[in-house]
PDB file of N, H, CA, C and O in Angstrom:
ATOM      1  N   UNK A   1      12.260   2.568  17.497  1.00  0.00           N
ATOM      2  CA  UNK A   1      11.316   2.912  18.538  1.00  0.00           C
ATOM      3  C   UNK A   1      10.321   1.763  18.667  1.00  0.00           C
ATOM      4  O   UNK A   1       9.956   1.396  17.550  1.00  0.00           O
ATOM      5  N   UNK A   2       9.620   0.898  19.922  1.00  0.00           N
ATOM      6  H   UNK A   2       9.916   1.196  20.829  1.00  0.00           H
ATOM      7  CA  UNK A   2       9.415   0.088  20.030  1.00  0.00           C
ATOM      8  C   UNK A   2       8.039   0.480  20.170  1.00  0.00           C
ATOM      9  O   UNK A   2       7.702   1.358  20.965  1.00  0.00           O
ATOM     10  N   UNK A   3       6.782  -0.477  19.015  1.00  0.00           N
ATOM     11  H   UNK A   3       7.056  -1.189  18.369  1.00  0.00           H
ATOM     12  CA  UNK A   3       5.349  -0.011  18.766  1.00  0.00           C
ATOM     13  C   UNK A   3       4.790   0.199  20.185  1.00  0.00           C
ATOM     14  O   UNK A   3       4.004   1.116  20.420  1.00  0.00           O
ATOM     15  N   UNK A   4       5.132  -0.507  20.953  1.00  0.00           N
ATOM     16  H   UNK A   4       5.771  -1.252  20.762  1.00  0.00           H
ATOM     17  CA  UNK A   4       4.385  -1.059  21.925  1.00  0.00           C
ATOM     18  C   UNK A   4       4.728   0.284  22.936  1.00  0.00           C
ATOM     19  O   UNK A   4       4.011   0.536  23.904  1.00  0.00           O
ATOM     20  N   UNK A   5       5.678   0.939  22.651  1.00  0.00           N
ATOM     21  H   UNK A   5       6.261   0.734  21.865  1.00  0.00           H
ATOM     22  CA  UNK A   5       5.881   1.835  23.697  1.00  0.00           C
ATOM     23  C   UNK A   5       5.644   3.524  23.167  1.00  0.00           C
ATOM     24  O   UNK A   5       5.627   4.582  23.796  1.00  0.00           O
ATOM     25  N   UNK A   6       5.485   3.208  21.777  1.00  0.00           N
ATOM     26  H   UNK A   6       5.499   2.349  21.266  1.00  0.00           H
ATOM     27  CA  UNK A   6       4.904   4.297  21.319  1.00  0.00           C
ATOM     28  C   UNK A   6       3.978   5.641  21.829  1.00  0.00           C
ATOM     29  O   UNK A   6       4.146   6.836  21.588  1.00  0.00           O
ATOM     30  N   UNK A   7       3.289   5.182  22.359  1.00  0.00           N
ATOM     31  H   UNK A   7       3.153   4.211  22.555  1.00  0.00           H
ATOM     32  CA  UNK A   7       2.130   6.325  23.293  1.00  0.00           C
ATOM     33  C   UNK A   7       3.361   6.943  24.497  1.00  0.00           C
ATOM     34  O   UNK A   7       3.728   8.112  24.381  1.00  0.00           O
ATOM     35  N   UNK A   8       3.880   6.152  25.512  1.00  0.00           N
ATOM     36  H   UNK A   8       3.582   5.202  25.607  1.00  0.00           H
ATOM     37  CA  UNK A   8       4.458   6.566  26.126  1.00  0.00           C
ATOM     38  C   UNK A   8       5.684   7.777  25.646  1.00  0.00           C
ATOM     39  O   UNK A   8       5.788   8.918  26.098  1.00  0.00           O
ATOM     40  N   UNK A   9       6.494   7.152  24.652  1.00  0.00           N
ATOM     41  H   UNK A   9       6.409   6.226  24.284  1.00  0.00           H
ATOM     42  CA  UNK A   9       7.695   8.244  23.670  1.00  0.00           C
ATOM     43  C   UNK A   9       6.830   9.128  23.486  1.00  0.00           C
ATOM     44  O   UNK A   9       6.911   9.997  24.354  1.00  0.00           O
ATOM     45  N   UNK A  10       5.853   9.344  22.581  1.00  0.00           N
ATOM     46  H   UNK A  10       5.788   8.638  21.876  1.00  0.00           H
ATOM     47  CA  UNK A  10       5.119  10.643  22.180  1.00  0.00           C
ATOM     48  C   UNK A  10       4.682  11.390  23.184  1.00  0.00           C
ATOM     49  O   UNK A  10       4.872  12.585  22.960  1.00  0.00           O
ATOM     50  N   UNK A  11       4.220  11.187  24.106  1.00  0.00           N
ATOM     51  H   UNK A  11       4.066  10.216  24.288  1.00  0.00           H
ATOM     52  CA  UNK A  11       3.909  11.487  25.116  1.00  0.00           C
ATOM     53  C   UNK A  11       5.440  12.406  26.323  1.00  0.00           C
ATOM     54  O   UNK A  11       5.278  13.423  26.999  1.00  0.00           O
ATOM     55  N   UNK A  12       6.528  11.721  26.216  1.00  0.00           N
ATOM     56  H   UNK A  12       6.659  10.895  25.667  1.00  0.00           H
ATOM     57  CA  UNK A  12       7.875  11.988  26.804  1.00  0.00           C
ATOM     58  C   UNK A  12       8.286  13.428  25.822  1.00  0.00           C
ATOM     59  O   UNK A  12       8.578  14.559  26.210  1.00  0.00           O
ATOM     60  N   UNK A  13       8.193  12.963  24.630  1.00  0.00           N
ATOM     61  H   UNK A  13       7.955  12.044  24.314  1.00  0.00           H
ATOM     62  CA  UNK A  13       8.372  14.142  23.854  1.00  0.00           C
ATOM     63  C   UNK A  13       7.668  14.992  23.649  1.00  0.00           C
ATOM     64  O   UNK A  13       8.160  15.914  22.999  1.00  0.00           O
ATOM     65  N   UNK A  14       6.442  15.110  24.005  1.00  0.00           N
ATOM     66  H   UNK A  14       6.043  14.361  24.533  1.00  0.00           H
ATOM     67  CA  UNK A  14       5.564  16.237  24.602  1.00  0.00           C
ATOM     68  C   UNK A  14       5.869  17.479  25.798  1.00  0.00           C
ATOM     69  O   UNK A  14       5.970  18.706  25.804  1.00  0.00           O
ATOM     70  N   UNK A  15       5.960  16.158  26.961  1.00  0.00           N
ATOM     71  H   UNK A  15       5.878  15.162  26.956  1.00  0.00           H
ATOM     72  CA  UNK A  15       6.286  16.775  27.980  1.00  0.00           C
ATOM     73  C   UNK A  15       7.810  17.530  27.849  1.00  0.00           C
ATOM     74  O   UNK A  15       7.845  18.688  28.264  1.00  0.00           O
ATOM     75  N   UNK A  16       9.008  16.983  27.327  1.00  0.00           N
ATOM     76  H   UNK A  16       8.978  16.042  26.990  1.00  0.00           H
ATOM     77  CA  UNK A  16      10.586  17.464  27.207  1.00  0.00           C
ATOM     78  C   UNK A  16      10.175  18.798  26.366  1.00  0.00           C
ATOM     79  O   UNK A  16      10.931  19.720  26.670  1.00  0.00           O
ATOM     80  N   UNK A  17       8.983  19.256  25.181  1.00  0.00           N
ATOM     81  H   UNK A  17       8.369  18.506  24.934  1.00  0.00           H
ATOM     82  CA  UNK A  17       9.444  19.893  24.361  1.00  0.00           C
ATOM     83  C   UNK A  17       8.619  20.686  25.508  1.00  0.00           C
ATOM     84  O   UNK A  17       9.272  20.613  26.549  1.00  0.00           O
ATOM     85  N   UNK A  18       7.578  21.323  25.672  1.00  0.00           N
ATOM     86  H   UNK A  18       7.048  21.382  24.827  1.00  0.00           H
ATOM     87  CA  UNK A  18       7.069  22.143  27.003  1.00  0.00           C
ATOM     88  C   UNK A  18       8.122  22.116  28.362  1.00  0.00           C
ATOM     89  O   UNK A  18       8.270  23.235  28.853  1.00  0.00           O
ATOM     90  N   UNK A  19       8.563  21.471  28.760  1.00  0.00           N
ATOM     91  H   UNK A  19       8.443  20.562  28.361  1.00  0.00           H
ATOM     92  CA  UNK A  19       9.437  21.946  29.833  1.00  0.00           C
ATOM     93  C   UNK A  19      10.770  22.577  29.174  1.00  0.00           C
ATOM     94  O   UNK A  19      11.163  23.609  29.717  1.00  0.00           O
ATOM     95  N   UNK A  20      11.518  22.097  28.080  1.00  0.00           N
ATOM     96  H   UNK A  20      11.199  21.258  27.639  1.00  0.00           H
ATOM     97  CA  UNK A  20      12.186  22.984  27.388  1.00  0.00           C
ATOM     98  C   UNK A  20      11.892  24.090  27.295  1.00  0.00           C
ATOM     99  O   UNK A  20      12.441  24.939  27.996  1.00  0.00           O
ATOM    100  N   UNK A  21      10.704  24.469  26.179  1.00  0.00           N
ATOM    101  H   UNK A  21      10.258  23.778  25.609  1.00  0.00           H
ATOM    102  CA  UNK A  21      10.167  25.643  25.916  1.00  0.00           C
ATOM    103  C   UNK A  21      10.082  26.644  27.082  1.00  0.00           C
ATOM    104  O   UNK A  21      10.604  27.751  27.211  1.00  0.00           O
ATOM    105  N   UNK A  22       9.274  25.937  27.892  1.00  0.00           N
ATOM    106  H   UNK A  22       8.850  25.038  27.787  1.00  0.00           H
ATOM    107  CA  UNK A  22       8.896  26.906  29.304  1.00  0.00           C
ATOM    108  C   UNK A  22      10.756  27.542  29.893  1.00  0.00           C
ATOM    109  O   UNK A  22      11.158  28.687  30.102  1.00  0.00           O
ATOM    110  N   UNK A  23      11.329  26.465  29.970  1.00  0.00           N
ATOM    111  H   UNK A  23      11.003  25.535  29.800  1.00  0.00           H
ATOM    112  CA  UNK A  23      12.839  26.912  30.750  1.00  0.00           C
ATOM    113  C   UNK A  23      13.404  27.983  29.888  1.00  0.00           C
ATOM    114  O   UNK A  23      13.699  29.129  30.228  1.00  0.00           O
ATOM    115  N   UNK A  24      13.488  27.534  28.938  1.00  0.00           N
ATOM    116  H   UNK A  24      13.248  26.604  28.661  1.00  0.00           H
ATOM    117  CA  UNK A  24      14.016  28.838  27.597  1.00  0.00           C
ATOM    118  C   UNK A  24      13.169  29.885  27.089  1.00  0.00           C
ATOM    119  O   UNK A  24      13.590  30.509  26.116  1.00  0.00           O
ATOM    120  N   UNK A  25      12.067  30.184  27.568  1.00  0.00           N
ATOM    121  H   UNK A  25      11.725  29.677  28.359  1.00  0.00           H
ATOM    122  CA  UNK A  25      11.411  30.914  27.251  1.00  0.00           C
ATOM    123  C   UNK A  25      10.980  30.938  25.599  1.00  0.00           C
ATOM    124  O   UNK A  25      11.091  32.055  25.092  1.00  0.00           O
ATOM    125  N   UNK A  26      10.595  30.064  24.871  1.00  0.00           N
ATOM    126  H   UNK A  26      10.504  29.157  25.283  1.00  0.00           H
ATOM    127  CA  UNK A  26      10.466  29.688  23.408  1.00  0.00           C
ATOM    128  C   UNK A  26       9.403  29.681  22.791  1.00  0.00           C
ATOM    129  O   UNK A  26       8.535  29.205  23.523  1.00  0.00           O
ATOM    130  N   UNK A  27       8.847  30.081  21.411  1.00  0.00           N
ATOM    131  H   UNK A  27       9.552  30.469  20.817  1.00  0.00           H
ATOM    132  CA  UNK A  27       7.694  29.359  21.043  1.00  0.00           C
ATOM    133  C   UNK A  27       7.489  28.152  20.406  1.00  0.00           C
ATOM    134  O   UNK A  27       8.368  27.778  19.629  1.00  0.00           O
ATOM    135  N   UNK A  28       6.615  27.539  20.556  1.00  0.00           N
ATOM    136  H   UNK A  28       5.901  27.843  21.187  1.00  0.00           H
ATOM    137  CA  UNK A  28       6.688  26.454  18.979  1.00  0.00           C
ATOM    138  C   UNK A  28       7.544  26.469  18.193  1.00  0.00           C
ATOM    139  O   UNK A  28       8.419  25.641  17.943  1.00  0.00           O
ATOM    140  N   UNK A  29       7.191  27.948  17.542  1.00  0.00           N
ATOM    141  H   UNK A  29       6.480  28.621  17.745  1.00  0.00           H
ATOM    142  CA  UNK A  29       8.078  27.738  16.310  1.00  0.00           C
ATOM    143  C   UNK A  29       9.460  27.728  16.468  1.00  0.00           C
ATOM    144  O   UNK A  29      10.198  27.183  15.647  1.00  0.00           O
ATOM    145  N   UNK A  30       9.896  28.344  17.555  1.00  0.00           N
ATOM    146  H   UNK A  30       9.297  28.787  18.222  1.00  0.00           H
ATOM    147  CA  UNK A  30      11.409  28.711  18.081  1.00  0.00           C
ATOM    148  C   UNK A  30      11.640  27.081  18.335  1.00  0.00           C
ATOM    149  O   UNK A  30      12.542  26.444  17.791  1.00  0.00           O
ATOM    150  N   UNK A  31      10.928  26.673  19.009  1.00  0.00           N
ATOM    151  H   UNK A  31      10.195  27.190  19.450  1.00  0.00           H
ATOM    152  CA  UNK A  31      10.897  24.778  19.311  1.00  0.00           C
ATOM    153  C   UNK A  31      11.513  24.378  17.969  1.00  0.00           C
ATOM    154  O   UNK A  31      12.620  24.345  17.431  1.00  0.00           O
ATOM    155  N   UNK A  32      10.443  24.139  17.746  1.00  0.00           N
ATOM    156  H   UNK A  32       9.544  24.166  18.183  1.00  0.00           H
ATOM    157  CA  UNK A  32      10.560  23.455  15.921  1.00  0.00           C
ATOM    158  C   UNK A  32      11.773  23.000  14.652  1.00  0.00           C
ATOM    159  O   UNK A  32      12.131  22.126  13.862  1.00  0.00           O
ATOM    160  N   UNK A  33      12.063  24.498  15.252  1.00  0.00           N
ATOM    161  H   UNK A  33      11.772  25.208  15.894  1.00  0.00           H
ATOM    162  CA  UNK A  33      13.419  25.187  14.614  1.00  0.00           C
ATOM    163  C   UNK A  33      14.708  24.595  14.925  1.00  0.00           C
ATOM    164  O   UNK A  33      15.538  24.243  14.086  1.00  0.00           O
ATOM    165  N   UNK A  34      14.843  24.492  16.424  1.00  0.00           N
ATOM    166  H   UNK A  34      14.169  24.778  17.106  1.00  0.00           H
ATOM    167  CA  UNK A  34      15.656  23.884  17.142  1.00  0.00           C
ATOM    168  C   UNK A  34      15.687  22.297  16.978  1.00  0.00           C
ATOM    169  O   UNK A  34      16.782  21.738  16.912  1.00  0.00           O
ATOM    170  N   UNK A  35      14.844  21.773  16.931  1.00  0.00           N
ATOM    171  H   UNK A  35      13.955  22.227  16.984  1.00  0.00           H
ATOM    172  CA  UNK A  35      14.913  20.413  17.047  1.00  0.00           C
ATOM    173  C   UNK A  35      14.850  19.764  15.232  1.00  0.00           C
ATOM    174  O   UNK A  35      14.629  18.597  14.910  1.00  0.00           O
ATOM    175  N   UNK A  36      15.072  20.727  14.464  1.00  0.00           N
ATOM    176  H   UNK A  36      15.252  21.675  14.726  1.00  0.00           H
ATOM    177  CA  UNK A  36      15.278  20.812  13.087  1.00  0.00           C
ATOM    178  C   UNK A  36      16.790  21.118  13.246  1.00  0.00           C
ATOM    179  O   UNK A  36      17.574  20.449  12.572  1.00  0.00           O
ATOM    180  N   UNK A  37      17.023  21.590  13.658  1.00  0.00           N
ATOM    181  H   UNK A  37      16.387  22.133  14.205  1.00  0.00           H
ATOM    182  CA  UNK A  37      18.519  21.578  13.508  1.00  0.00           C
ATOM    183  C   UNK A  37      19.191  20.382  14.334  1.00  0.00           C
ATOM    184  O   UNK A  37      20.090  19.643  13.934  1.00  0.00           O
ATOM    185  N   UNK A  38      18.524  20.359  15.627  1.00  0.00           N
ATOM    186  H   UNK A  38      17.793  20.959  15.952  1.00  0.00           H
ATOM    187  CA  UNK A  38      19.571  19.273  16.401  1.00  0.00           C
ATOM    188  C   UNK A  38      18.767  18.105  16.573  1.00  0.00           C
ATOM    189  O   UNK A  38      19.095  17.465  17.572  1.00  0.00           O
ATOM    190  N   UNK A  39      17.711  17.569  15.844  1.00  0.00           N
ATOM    191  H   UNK A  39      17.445  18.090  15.032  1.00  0.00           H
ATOM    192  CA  UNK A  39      17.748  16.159  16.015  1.00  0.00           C
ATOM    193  C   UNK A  39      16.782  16.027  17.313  1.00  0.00           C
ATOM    194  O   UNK A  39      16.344  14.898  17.533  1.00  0.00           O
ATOM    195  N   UNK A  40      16.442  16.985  18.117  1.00  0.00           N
ATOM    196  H   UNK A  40      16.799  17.902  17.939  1.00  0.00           H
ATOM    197  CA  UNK A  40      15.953  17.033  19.555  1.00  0.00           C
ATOM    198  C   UNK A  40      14.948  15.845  19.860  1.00  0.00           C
ATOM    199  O   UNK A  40      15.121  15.073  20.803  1.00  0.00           O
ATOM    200  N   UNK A  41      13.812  15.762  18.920  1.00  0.00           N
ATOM    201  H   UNK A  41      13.672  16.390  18.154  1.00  0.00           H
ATOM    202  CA  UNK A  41      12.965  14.391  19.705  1.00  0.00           C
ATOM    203  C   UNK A  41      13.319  13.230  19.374  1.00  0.00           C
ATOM    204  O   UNK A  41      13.166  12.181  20.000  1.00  0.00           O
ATOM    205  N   UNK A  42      13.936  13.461  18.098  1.00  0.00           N
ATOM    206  H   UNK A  42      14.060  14.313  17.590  1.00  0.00           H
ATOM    207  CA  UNK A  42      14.334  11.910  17.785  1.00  0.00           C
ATOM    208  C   UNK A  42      15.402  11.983  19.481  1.00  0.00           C
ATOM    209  O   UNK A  42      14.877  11.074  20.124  1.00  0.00           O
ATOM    210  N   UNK A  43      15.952  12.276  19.922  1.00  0.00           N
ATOM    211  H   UNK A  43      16.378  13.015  19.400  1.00  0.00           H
ATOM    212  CA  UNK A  43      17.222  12.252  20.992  1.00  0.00           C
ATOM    213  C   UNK A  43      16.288  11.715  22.448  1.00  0.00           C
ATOM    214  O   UNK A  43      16.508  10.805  23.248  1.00  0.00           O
ATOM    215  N   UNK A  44      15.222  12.693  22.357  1.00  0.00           N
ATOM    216  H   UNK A  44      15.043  13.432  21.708  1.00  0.00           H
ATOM    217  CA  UNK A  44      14.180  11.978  23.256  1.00  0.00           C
ATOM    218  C   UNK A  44      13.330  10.978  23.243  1.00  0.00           C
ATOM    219  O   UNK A  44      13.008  10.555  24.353  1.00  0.00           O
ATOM    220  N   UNK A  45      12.826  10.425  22.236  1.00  0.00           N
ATOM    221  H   UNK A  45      13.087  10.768  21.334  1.00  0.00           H
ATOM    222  CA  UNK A  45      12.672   9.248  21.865  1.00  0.00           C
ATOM    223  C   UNK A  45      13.591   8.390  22.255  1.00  0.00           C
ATOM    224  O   UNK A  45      13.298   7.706  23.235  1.00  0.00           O
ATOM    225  N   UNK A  46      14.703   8.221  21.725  1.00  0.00           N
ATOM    226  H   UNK A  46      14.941   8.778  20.929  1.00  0.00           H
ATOM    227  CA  UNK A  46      15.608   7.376  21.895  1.00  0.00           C
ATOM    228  C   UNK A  46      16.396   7.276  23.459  1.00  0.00           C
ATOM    229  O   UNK A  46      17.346   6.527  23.686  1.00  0.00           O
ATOM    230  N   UNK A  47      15.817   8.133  24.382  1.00  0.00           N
ATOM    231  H   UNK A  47      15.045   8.742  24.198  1.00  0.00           H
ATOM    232  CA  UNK A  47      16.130   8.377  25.792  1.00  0.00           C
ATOM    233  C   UNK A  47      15.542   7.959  26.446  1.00  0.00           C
ATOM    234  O   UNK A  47      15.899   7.690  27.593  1.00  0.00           O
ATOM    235  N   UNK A  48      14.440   7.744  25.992  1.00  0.00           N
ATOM    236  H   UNK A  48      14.150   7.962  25.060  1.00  0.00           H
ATOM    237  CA  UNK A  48      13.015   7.514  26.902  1.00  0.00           C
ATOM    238  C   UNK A  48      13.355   6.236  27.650  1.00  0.00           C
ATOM    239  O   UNK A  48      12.675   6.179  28.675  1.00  0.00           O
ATOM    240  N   UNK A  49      13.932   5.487  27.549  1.00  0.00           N
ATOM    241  H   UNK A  49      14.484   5.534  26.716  1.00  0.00           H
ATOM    242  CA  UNK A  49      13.952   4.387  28.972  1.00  0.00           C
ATOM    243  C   UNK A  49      14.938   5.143  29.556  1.00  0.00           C
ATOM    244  O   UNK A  49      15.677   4.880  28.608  1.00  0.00           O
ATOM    245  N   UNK A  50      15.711   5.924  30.331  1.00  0.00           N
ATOM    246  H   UNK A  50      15.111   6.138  31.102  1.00  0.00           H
ATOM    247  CA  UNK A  50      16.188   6.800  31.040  1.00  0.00           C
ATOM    248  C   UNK A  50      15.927   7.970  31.530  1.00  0.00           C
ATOM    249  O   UNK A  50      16.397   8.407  32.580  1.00  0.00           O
ATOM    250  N   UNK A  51      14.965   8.688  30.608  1.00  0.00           N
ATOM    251  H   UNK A  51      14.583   8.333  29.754  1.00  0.00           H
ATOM    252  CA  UNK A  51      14.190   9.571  31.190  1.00  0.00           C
ATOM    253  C   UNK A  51      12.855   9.780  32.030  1.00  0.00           C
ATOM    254  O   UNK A  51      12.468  10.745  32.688  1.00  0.00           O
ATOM    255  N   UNK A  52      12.229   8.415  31.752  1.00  0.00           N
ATOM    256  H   UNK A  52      12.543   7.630  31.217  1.00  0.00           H
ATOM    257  CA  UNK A  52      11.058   8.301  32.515  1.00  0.00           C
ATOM    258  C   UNK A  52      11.179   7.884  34.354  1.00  0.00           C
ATOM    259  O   UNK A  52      10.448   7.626  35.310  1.00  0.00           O
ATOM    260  N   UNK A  53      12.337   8.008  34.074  1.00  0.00           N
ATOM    261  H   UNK A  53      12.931   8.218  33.297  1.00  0.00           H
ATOM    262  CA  UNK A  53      12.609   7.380  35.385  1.00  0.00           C
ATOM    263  C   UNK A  53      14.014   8.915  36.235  1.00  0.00           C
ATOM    264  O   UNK A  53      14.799   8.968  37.182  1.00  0.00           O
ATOM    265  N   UNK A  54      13.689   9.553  35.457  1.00  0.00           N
ATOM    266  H   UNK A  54      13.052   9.510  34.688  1.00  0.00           H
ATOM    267  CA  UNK A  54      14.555  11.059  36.072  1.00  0.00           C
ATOM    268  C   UNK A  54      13.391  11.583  36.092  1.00  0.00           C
ATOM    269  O   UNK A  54      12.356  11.178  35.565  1.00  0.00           O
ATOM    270  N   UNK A  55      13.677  12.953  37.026  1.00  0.00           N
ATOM    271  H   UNK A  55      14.519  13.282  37.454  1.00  0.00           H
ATOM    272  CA  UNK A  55      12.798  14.179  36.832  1.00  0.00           C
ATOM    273  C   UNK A  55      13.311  15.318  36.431  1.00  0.00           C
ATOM    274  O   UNK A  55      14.477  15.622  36.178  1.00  0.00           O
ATOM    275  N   UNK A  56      12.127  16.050  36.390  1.00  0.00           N
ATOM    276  H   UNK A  56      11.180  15.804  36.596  1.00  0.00           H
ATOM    277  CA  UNK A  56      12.170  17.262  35.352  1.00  0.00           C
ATOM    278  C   UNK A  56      13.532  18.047  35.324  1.00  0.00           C
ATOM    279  O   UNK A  56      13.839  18.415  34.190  1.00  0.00           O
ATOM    280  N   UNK A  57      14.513  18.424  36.429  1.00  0.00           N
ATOM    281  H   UNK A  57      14.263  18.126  37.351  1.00  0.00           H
ATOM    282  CA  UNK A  57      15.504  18.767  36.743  1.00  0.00           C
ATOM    283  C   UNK A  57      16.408  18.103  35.870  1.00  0.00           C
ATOM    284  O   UNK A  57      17.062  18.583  34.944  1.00  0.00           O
ATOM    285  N   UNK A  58      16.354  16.866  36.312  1.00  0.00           N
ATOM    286  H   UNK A  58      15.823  16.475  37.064  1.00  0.00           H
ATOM    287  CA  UNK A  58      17.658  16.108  35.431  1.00  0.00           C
ATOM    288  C   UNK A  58      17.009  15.553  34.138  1.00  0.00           C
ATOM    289  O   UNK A  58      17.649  14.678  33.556  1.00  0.00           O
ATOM    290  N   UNK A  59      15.856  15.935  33.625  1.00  0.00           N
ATOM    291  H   UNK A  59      15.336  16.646  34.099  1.00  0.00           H
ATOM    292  CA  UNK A  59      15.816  15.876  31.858  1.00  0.00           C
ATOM    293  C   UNK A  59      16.122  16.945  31.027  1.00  0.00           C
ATOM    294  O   UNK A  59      16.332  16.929  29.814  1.00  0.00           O
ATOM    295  N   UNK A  60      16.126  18.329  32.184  1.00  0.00           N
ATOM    296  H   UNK A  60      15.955  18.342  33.169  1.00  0.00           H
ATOM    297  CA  UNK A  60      16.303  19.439  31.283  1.00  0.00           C
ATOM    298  C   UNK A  60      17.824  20.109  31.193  1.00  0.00           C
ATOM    299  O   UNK A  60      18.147  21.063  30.486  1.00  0.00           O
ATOM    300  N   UNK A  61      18.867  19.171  32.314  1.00  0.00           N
ATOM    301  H   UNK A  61      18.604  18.395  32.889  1.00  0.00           H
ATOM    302  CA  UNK A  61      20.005  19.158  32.449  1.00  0.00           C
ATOM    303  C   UNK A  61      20.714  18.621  31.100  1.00  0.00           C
ATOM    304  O   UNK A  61      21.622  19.154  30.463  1.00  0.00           O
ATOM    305  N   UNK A  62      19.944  17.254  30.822  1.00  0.00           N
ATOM    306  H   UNK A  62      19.206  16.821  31.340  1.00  0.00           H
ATOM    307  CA  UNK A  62      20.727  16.145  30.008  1.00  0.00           C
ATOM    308  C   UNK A  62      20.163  16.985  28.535  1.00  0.00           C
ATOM    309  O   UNK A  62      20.945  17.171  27.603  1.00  0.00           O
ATOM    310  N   UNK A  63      19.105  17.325  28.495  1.00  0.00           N
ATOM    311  H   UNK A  63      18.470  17.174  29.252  1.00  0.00           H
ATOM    312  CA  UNK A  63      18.432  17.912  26.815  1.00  0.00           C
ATOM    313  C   UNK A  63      19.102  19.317  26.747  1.00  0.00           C
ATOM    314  O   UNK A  63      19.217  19.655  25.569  1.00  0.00           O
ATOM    315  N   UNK A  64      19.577  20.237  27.609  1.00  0.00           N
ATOM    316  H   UNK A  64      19.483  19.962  28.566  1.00  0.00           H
ATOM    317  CA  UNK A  64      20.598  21.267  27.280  1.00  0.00           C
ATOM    318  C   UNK A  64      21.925  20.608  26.715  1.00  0.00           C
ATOM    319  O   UNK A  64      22.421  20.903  25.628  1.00  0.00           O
ATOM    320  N   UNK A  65      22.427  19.681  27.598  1.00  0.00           N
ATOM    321  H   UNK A  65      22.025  19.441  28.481  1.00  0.00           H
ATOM    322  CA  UNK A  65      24.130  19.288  27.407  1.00  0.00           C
ATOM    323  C   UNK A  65      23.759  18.710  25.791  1.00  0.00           C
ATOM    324  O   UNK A  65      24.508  18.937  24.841  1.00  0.00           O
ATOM    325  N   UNK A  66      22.787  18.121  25.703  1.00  0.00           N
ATOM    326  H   UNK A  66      22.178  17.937  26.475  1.00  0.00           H
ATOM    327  CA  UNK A  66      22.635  17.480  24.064  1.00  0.00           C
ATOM    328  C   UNK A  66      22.154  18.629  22.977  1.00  0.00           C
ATOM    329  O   UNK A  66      21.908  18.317  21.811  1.00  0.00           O
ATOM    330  N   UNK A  67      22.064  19.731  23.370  1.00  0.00           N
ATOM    331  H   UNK A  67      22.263  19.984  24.317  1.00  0.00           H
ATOM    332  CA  UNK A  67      21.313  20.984  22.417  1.00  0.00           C
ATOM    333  C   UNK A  67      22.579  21.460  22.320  1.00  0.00           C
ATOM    334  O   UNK A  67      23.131  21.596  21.229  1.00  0.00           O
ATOM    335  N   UNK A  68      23.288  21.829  23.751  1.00  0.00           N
ATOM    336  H   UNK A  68      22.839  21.719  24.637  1.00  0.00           H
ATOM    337  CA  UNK A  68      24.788  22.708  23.518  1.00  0.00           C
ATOM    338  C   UNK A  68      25.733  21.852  22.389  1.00  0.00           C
ATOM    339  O   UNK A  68      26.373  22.401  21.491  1.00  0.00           O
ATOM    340  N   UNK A  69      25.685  20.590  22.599  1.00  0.00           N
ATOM    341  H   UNK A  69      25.166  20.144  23.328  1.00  0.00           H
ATOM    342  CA  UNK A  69      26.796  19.588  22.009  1.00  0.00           C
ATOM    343  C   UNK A  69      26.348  19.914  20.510  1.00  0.00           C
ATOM    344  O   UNK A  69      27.176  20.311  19.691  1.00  0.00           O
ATOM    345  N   UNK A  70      24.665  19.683  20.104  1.00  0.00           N
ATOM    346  H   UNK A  70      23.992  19.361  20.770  1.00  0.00           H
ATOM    347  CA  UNK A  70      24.477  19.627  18.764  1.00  0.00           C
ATOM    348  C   UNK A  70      24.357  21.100  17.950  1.00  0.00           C
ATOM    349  O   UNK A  70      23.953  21.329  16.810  1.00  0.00           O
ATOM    350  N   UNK A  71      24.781  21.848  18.809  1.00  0.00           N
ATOM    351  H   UNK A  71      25.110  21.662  19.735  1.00  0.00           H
ATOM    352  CA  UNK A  71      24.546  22.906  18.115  1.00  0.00           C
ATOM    353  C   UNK A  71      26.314  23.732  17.846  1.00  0.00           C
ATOM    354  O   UNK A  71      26.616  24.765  17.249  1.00  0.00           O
ATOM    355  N   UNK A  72      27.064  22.838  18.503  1.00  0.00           N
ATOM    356  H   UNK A  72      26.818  21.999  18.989  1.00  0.00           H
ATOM    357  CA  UNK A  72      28.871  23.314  18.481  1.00  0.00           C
ATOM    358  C   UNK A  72      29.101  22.841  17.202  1.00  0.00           C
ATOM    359  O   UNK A  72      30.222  22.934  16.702  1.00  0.00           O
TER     360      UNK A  72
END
């Protein structure tokens, strides 16, 4: 993860875990849980030059297909 872009990732993974949450109806802890099992922000982190440049529609498209995949 690149220092310099740091604020921005934390920030991406803020917003992905609240629009997740909100779409799935989740809490924190239900969050938490999930992304303990599948890896979830590290996945957004590592997305973030592709996601900042989609919207909310097509981040919560691509972070399901990667929740369904990591959780088979």
């Amino acid at each position: 993860m690149p220092f310099e872009n740091f604020d921005h990732i934390l920030y991406m993974q803020i917003h992905v875990a609240n629009l997740y949450r909100k779409a799935h109806d989740m809490t924190i802890e239900d969050f938490l849980e999930l992304d303990r099992k599948t890896g979830l922000l590290p996945f957004v982190a590592d997305a973030y030059e592709p996601f900042h440049l989609t919207g909310d529609p097509g981040i919560l498209e691509e972070v399901d297909d990667y929740v369904r995949g990591a959780l088979a």
